[in-house]
C-alpha positions as a Markdown table, in Angstrom:
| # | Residue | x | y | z |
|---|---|---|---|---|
| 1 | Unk | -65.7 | -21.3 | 34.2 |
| 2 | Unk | -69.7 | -21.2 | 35.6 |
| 3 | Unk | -68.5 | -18.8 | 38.2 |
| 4 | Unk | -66.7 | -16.4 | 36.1 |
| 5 | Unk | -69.6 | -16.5 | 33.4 |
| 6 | Unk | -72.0 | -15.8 | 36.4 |
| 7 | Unk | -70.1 | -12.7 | 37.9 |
| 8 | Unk | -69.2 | -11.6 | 33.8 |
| 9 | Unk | -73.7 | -11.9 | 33.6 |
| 10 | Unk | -74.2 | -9.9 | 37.1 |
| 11 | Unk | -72.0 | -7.1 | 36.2 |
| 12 | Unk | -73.1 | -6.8 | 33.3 |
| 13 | Unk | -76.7 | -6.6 | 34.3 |
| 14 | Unk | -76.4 | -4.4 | 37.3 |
| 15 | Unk | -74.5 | -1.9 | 35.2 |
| 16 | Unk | -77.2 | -2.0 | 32.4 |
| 17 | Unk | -79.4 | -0.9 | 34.8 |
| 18 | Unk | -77.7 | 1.6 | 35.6 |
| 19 | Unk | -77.2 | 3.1 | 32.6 |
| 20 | Unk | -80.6 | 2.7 | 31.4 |
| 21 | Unk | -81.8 | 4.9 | 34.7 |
| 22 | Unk | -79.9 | 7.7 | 33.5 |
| 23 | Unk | -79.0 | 9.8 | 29.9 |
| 24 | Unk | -75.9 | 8.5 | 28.6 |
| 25 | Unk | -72.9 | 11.5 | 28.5 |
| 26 | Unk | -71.8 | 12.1 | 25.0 |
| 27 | Unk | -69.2 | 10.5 | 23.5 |
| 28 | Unk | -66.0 | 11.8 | 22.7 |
| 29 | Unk | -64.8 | 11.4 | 19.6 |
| 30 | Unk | -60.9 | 11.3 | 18.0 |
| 31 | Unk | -60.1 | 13.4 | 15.5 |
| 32 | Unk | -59.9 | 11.2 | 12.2 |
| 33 | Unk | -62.5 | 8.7 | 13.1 |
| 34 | Unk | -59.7 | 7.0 | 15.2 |
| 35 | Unk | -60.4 | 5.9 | 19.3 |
| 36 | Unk | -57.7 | 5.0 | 21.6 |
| 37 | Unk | -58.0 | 3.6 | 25.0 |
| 38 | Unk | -56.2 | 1.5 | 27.5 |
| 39 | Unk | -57.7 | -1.2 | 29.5 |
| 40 | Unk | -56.8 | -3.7 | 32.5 |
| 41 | Unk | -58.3 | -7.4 | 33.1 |
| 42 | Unk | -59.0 | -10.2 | 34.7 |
| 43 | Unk | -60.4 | -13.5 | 34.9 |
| 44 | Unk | -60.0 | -17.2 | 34.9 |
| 45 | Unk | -57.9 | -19.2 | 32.3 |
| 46 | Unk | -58.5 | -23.1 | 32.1 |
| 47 | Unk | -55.8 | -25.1 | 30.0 |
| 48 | Unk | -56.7 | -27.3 | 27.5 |
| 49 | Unk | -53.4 | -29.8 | 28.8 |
| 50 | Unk | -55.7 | -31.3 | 31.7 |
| 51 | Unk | -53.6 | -34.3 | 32.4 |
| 52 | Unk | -50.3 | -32.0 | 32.9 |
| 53 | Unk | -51.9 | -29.6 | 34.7 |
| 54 | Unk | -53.9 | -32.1 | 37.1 |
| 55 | Unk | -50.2 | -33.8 | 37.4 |
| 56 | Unk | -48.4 | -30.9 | 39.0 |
| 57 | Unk | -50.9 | -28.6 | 40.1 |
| 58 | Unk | -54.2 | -30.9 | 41.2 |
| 59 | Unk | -56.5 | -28.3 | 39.2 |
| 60 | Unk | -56.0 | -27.2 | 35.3 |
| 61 | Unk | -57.3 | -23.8 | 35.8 |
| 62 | Unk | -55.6 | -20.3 | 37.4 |
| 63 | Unk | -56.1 | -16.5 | 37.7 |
| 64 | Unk | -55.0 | -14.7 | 34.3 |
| 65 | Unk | -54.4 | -10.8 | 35.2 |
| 66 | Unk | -53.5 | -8.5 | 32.2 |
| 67 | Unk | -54.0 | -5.1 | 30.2 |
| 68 | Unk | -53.0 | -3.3 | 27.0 |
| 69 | Unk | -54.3 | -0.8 | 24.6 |
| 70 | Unk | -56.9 | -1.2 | 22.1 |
| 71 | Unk | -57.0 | 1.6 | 18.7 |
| 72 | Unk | -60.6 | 1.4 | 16.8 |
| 73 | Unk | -60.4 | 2.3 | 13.4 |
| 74 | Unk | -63.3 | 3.4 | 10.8 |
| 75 | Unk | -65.7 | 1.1 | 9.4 |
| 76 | Unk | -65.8 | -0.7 | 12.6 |
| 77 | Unk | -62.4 | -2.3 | 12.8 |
| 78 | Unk | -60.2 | -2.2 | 16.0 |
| 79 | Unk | -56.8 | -3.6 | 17.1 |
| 80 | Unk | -55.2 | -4.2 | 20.5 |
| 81 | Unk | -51.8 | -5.4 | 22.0 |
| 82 | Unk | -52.1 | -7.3 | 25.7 |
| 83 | Unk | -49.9 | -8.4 | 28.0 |
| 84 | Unk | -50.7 | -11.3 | 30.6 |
| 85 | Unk | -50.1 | -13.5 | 32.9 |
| 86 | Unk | -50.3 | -16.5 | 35.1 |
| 87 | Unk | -49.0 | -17.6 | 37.5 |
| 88 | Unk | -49.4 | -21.7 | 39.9 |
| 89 | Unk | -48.0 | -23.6 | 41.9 |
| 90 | Unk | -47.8 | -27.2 | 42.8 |
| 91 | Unk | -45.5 | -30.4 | 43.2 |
| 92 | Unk | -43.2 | -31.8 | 40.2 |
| 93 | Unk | -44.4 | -35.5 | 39.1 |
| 94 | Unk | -43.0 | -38.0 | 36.9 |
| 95 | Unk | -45.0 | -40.3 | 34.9 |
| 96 | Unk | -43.7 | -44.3 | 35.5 |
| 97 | Unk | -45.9 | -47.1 | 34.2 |
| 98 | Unk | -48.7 | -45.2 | 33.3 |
| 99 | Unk | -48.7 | -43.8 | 36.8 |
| 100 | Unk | -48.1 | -40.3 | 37.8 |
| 101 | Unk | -46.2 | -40.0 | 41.1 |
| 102 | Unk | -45.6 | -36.5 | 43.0 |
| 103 | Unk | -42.5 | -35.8 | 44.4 |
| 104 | Unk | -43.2 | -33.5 | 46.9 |
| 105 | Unk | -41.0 | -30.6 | 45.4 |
| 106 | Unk | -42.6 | -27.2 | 45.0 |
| 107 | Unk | -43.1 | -26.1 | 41.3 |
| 108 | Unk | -43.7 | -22.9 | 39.8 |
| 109 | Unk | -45.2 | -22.3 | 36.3 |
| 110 | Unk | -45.2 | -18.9 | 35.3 |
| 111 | Unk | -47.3 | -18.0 | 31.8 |
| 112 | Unk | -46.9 | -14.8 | 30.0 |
| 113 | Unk | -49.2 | -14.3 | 26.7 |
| 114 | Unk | -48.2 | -11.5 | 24.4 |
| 115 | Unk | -51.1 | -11.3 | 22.0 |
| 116 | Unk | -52.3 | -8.5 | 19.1 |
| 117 | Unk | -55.4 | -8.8 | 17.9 |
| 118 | Unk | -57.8 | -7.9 | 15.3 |
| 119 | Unk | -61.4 | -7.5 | 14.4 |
| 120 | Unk | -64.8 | -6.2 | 14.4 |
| 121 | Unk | -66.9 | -4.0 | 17.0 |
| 122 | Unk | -70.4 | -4.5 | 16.1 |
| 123 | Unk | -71.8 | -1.0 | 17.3 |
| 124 | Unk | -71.9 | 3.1 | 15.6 |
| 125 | Unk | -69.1 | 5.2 | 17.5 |
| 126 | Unk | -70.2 | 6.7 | 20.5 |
| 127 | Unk | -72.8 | 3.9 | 21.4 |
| 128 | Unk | -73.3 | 2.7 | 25.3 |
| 129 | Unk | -72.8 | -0.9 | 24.5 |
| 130 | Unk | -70.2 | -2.7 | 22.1 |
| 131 | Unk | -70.5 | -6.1 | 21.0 |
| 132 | Unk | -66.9 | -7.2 | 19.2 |
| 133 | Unk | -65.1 | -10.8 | 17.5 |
| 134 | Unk | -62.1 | -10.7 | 16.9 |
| 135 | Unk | -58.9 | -13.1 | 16.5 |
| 136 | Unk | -54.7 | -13.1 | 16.3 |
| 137 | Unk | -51.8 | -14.6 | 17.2 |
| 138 | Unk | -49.5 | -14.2 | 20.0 |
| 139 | Unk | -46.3 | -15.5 | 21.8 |
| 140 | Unk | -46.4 | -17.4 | 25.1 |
| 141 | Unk | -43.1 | -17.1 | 27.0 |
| 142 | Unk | -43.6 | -20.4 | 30.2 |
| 143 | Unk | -41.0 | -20.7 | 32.9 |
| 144 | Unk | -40.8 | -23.1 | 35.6 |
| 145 | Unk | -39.1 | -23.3 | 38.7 |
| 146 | Unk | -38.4 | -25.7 | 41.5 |
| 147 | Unk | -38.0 | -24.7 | 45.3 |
| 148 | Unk | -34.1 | -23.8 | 45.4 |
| 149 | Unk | -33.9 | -24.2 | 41.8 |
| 150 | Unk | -30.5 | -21.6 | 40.9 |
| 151 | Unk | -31.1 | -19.2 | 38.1 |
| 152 | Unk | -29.7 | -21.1 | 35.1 |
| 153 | Unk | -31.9 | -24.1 | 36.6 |
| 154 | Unk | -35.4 | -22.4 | 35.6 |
| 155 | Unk | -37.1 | -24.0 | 32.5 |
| 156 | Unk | -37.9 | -21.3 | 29.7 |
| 157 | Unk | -39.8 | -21.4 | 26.0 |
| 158 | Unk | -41.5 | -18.9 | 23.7 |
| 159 | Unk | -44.0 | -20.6 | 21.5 |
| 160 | Unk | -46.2 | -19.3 | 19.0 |
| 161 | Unk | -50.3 | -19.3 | 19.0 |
| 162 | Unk | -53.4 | -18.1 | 18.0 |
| 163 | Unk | -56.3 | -17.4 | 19.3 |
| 164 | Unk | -60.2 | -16.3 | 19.2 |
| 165 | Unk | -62.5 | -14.1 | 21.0 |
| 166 | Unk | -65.4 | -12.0 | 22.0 |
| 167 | Unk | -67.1 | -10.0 | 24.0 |
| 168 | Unk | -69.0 | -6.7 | 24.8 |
| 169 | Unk | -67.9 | -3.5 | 25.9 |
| 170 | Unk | -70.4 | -1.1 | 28.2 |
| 171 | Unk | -69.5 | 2.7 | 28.8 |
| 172 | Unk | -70.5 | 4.2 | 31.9 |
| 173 | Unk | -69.4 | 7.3 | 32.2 |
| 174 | Unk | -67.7 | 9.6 | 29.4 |
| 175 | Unk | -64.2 | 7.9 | 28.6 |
| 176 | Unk | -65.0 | 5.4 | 31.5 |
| 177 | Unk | -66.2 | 1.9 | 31.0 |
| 178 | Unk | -66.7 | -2.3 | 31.4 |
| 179 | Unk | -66.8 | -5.3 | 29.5 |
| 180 | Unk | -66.9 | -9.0 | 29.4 |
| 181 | Unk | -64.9 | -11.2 | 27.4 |
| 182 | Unk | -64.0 | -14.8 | 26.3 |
| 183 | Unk | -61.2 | -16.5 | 24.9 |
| 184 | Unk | -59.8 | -19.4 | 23.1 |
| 185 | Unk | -56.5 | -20.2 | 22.5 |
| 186 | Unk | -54.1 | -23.0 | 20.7 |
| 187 | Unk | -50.2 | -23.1 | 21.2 |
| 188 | Unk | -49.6 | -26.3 | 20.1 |
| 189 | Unk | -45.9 | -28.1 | 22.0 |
| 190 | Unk | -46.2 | -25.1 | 24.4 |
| 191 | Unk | -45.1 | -27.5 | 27.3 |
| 192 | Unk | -42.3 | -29.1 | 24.9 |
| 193 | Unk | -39.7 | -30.1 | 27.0 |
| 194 | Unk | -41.8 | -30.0 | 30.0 |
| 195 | Unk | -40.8 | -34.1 | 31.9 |
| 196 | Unk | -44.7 | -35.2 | 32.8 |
| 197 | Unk | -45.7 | -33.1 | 29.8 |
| 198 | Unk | -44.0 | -34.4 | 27.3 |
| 199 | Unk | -44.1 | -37.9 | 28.7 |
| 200 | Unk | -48.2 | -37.7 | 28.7 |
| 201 | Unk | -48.4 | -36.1 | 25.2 |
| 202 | Unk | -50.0 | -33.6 | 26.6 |
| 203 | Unk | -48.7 | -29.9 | 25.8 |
| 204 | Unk | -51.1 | -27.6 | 24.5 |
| 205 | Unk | -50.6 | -24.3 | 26.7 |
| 206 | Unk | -53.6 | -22.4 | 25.7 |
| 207 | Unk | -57.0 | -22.4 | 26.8 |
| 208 | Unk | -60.1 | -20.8 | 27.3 |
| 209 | Unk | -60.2 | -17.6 | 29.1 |
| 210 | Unk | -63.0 | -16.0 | 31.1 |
| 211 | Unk | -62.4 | -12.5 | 32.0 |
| 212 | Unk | -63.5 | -8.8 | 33.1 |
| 213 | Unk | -62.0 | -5.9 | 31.8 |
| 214 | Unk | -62.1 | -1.9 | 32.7 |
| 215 | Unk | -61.6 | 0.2 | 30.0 |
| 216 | Unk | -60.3 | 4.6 | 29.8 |
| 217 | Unk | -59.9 | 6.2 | 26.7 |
| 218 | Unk | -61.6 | 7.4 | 23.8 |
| 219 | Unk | -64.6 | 5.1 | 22.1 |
């Protein structure tokens, strides 16, 4: 999480300096006081279920990539819809008096967030940098596989969540532009059903995500 806030901080930085070193273009504005832009990310998402994820995969933490598209609204308001995912692998375990043993099998989790979100961008239209909170809820679809596990094998739930974040958004050219952002999640029994999982008690699947975004569109 230190790293990615680091490379979130130089990024930031070095493009302020840019910008600051030369007039900003002007913005371009939707009709109707409405902005629409699309954006890709990524970054670094660290589970809250350390125990399961230390289990199978030696590390609770693993690259999150993603992207969606984000409206902003008058008065300030915005919403966006994001797709995500992640994606480890590691070695199945089984819990047996209060020891976890490995098996030696490869294991696949696979993670896919389906969030909308809502909330507040804290700058005038049109402004270089844009500071925005904001929360929702989501769905979180987790598979796992083992090596030569057959198709109707593969583990599969959808659980519901909720989540908070923030972040700023820097434009650097026009429709063209950067941001920083951070996340925190809850999806409570999101690893229901999962063996070491279930048997540690241990099965919240979100977290807290650290991540840098690209943005095109209107602001």
């Amino acid at each position: 999480m230190t790293r990615a806030l680091l490379l979130i901080t130089a990024l930031l930085s070095a493009v302020t300096a840019s910008a600051q070193s030369r007039p900003a273009a002007p913005p371009v504005a939707e009709p109707g006081g409405v902005a629409i832009r699309g954006f890709a990310d990524a970054g670094t998402e660290m589970f809250h279920a350390l125990d399961s994820f230390q289990a199978v995969f030696r590390k609770n933490s693993g690259t999150r990539v993603g992207g969606g598209v984000a409206v902003t609204l008058p008065l300030g308001l915005f919403a966006d819809v994001r797709v995500s995912r992640v994606r480890m692998t590691g070695e199945r375990a089984f819990l047996f008096g209060g020891q976890t043993y490995r098996l030696g099998v490869a294991d696949t989790l696979t993670v896919i967030p389906i969030q909308i979100t809502g909330g507040l961008r804290g700058a005038r239209r049109g402004a270089r940098a844009t500071p925005y909170i904001g929360g929702g809820f989501g769905w979180y679809r987790a598979s796992e596989r083992a090596a030569f596990s057959s198709a109707d094998e593969v583990a599969e739930r959808a659980t519901g969540g909720y989540h908070l974040l923030g972040g700023a958004d820097l434009r650097l050219w026009r429709i063209f532009g950067v941001g920083g952002e951070v996340e925190w999640s809850q999806v409570t029994n999101g690893l229901a059903g999962s063996g070491i999982a279930s048997s540690l008690k241990d099965t919240n699947l979100g977290g807290i995500s650290v991540r840098v975004r690209l943005l095109a569109g209107r602001w």
